[in-house]
Legacy VTK file of the C-alpha trace (Angstrom):
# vtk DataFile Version 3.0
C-alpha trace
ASCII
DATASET POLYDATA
POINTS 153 float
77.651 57.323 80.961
77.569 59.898 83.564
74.509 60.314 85.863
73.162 62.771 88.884
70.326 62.906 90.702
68.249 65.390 93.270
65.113 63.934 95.498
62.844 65.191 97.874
59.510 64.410 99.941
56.542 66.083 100.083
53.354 65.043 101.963
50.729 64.957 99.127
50.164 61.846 97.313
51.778 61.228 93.799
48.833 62.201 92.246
49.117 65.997 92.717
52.784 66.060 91.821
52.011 63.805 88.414
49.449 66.797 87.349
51.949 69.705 88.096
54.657 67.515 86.505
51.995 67.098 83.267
50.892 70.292 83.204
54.784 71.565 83.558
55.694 69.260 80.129
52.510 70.286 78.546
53.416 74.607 78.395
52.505 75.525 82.007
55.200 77.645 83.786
55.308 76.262 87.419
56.826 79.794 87.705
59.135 82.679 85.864
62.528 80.890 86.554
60.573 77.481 85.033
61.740 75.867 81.618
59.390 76.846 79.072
58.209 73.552 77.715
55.732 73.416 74.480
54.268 70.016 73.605
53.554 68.721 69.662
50.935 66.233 70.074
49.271 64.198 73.338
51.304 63.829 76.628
52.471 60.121 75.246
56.023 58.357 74.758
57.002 59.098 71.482
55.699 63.098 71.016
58.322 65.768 71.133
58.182 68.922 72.699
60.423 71.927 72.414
62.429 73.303 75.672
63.549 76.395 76.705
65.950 76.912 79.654
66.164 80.135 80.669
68.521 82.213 78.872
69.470 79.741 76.073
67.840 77.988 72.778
65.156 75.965 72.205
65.772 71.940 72.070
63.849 69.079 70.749
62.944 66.420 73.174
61.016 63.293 72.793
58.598 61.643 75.461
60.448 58.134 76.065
59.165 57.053 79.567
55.454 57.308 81.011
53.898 55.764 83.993
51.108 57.725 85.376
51.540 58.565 88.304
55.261 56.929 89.101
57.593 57.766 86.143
58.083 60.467 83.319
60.943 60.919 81.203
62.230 62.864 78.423
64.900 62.298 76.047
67.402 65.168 73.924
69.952 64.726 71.619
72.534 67.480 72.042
75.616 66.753 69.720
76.799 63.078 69.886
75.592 63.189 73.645
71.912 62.032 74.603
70.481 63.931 77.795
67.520 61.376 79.779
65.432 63.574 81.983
63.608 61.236 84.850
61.180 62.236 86.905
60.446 59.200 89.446
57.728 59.503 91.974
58.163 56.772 94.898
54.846 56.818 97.129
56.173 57.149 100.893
52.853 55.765 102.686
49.512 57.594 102.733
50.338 61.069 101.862
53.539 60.965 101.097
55.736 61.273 97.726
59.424 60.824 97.106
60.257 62.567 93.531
63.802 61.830 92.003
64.838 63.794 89.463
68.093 62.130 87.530
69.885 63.635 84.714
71.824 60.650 82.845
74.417 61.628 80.005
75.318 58.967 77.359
77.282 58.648 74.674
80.374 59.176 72.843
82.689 61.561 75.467
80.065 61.413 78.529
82.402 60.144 81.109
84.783 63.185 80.040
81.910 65.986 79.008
79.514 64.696 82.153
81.202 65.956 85.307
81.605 69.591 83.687
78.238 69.659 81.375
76.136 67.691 84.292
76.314 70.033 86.996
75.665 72.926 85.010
72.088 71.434 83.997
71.261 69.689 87.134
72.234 72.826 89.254
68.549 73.870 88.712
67.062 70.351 90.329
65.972 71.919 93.497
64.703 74.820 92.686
62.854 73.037 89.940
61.810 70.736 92.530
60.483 73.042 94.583
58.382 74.649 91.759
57.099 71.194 90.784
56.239 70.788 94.924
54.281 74.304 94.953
52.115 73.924 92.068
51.022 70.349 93.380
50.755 71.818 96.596
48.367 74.729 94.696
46.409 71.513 93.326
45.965 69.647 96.181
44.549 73.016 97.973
42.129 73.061 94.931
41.246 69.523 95.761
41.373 69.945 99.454
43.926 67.461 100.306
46.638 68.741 102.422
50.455 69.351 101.059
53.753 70.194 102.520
57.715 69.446 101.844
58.743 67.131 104.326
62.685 66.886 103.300
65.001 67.069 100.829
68.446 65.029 99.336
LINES 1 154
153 0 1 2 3 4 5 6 7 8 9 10 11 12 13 14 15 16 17 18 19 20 21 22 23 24 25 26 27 28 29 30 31 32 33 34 35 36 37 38 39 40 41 42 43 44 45 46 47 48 49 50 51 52 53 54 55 56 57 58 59 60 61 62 63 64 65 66 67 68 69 70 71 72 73 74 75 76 77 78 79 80 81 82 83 84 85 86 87 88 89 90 91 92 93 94 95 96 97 98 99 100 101 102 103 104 105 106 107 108 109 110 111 112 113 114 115 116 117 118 119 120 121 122 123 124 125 126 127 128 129 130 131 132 133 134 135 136 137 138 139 140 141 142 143 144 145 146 147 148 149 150 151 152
């Protein structure tokens, strides 16, 4: 198995980023350089949804991780390999959110495919992250609670 991961903090509580990470896996574009992401059935483990990275075809993932609002995660098959998407959200006190996003690769190959195929779909992670932190920034304006990046790792 080979395995990255990207994390940052933002001062909002986990609730805001769980609806921008929702409404991200349910078809909303956090913005134009966003995956495109189109749900088949209820945001539960177990429904697929088809995603589009820019510039390339369409996969089929499945919904194999859900903890509102601490933990998503999505799974794809691509070859022999499976890809697990995580999305971890770590409250930091009041206010505050870690996120973790982790890309594990498994299966026949990984530890020789994983250092060249990993990086080139993780290299995304912090702009993606920084998406994901704008649109729950966006929603906690809506709401009135206050939102900022704090750091990032």
């Amino acid at each position: 198995m080979w395995a990255t991961e990207y994390s940052a903090v933002v001062e909002t509580e986990p609730e805001m980023v769980w609806a921008a990470l929702r409404d991200l896996h349910s078809g909303t574009r956090l913005s134009d350089r966003s995956d495109v992401f189109e749900l088949h059935g209820p945001f539960a483990i177990g429904t697929e949804l088809s995603v589009t990275p820019a510039g390339q075809d369409t996969l089929t993932s499945t919904i194999v991780e859900l903890e509102e609002p601490a933990r998503y995660a999505d799974q794809t098959r691509f070859g022999d390999l499976t890809l697990l998407f995580r999305h971890t959200l770590a409250p930091l006190g009041p206010g505050r959110t870690e996120v973790t996003h982790r890309l594990e690769i498994s299966g026949p190959g990984s530890d020789d495919v994983g250092p060249e195929l990993g990086p080139q779909i993780s290299a995304d992670f912090p702009a993606a992250m920084a998406d994901l932190f704008a649109a729950a920034r966006a929603s906690a304006a809506r709401s009135g609670t206050a939102a900022r990046d704090v750091s990032t790792a």
